[in-house]
N, C-alpha and C positions, 0 to 999 in steps of 0.2 A: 525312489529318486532322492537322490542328495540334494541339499539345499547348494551347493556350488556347482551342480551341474545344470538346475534349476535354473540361476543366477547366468548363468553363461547362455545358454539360448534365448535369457531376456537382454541381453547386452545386444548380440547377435541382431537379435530381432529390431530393436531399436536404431543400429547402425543402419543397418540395412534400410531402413525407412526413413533414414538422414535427419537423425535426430539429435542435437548438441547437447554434451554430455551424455549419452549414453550407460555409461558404466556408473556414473555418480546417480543417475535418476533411477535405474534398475536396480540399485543397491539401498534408495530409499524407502522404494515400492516394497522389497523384498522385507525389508526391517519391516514395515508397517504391515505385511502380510503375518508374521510372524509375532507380531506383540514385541520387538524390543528396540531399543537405541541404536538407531544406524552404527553408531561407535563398538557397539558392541557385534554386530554382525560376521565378521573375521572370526569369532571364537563357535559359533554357529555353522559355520561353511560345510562342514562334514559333518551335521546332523541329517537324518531323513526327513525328507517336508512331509508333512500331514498331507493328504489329498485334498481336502478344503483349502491348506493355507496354497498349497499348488494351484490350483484352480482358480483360488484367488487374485492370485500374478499373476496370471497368465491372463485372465480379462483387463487388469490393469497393465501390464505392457501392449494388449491391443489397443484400447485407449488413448495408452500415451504415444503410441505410435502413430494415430492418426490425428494427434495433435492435442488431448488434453491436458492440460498443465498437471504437475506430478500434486501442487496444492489443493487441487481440486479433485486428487484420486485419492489422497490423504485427509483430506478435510481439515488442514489445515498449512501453516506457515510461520515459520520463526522470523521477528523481525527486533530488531533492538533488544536483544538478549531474553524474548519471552515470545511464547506459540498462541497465536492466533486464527481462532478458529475463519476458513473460507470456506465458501460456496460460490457458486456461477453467480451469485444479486451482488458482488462483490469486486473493488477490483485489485488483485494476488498484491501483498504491498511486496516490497520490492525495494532490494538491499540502498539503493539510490538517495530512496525517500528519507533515508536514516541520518541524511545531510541535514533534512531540513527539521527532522526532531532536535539533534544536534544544536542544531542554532537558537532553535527554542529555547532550552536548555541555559546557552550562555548569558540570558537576560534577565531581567527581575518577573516571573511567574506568578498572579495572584489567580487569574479570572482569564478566562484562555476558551476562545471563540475558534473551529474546527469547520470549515466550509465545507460541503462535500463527504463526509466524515469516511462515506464507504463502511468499509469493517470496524473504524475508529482505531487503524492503531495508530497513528499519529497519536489524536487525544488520550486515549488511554495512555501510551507509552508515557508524556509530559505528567501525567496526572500520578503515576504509578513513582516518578521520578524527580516529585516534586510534592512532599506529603500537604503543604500548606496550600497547595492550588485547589479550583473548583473551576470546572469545565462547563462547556454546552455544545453539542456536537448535531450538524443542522445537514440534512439529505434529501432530496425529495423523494429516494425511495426510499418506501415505507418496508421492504423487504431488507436494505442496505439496513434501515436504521434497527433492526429487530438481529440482525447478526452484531454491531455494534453494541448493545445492549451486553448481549451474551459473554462478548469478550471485555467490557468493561467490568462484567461480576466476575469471570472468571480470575481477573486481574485485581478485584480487592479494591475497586474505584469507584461503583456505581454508588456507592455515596452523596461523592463529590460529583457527578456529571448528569447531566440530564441529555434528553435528545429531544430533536422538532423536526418536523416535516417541515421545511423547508425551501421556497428557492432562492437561495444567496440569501441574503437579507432579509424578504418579505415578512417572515416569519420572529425575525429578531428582533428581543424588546433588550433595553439594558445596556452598559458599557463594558469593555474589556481590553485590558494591559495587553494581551497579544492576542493576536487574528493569522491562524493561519490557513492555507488549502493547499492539497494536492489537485486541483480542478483540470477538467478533458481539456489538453492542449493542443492536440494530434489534427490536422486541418482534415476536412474532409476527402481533399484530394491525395492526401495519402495513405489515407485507411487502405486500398488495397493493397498495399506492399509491405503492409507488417506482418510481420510473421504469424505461422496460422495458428498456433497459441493464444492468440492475443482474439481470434475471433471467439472464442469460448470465455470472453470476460464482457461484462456489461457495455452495450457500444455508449451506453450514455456517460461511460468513465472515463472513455476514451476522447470523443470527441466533439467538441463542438456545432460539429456540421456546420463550419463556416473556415476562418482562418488560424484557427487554433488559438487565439487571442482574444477572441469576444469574453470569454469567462471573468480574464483580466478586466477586463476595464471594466465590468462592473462591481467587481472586487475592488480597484483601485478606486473608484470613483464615489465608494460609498463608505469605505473605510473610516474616512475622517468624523463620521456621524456615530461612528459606534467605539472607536477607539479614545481611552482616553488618554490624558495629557499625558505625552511620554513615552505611550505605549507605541509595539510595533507591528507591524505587517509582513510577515514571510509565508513565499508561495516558492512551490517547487514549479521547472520551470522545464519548457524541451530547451536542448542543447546549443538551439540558436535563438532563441528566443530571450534572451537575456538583455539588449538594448532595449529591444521595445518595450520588456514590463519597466526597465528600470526609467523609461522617460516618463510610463502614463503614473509610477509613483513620485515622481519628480512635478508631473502636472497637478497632481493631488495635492503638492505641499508638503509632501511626505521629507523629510531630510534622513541624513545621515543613508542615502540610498545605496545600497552595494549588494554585488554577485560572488556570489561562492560557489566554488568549481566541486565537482563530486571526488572521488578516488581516481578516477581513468582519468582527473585534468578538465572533464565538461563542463561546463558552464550548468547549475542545477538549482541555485534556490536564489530568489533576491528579497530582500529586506530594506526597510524603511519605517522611519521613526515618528512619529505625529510629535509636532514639538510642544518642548513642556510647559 
């Protein structure tokens, strides 16, 4: 069998199971089946698949056909121009999140506090992008923080960064110029209608089990204790949720308070300044 006829009955197979993007996920599986750069796979199309690397798509478009994420049949995920290794203790970052590294970014970086850290590419990414920073990246899971780890040395950072088990704060000693989190926003009454991709990612990454805003305010509310003068506070945010973090960091004292929209126009990260 050819590798493009290969390719075509995992397309097939993935439509047919209503699956978005299709063609772009069967064509990453199939590179990763293969050993090469999805880029490079066009130059491939008309070689013979080995029966192993066949065999191998072919359990990986059942897979993603009953919904696991393509990063999690690859074991990993590109985010901010570098690949970060994923597993299921993890939750897939996701092009979004790139707003809020972004913004990081445009401020003075010394000492750089990561709530939630997950797989850590947030902190890694700041820390890889900022030679002069030193990081601390805080999770309660202890699986979460052991994939973190991995992709901070992979990225040439574990130097600079440490990690704790953590919940929010409890665990935090020390000050820090920026504070940020991607924290569970997702309320618990809408976990059932997310798409079923998203049930094969840590439900603790997702959701509060309450209003999707509890995270927040203990984020906002403790901020001012660990931040120091000057320093700021950016959280990635759901789409509507952009009034209410911006008033409990307006409750906090925080100034200079504002929301920044993602690529599609939504409302995605807000920030605020602890004054100097």
């Amino acid at each position: 069998m050819i590798v493009q006829f290969a390719l075509r009955q995992g397309v097939a197979q993935l439509v047919d199971a209503e699956i978005d993007g299709a063609a772009r996920d069967a064509r990453w599986l199939m590179a990763g089946c293969l050993g090469i750069e999805v880029g490079r796979l066009t130059l491939h199309e008309r070689d013979e698949i080995s029966d192993r690397a066949a065999e191998r798509f072919a359990v990986q478009i059942n897979e993603r056909a009953r919904g696991v994420p393509v990063s999690h049949l690859l074991g990993k995920r590109a985010f901010f121009g570098r690949t970060f290794k994923v597993t299921p203790d993890v939750l897939d970052p996701r092009p979004e999140t790139e707003e809020l590294v972004a913004a990081a970014l445009a401020v003075p970086v010394t000492r750089v506090l990561d709530l939630g850290t997950g797989s850590g590419c947030i902190l890694v990414s700041i820390l890889a992008e900022r030679a002069e920073a030193v990081g601390l990246g805080a999770d309660m899971s202890d699986a979460a923080l052991a994939v973190a780890r991995q992709n901070a040395e992979a990225a040439a950072v574990s130097e600079r960064c440490s990690f704790v088990a953590s919940d929010w704060y409890a665990a935090i000693e020390g000050s820090f110029d920026l504070i940020v989190s991607n924290p569970p926003y997702i309320a618990r009454d809408e976990m059932p209608g997310l798409a079923t991709e998203l049930s094969f990612e840590p439900r603790m990454a997702l959701t509060d089990e309450a209003d999707g805003l509890s995270c927040y305010r203990t984020i906002c509310a403790g901020a001012d204790s660990y931040l120091r003068a000057g320093g700021w506070l950016m959280v990635e945010i759901g789409p509507t949720q952009g009034a209410a973090v911006s008033g409990m960091m307006q409750a906090a004292g925080l100034l200079n308070v504002e929301i920044r929209t993602d690529l599609d126009g939504r409302d995605r990260v807000v920030l605020g300044q602890k004054a100097p």
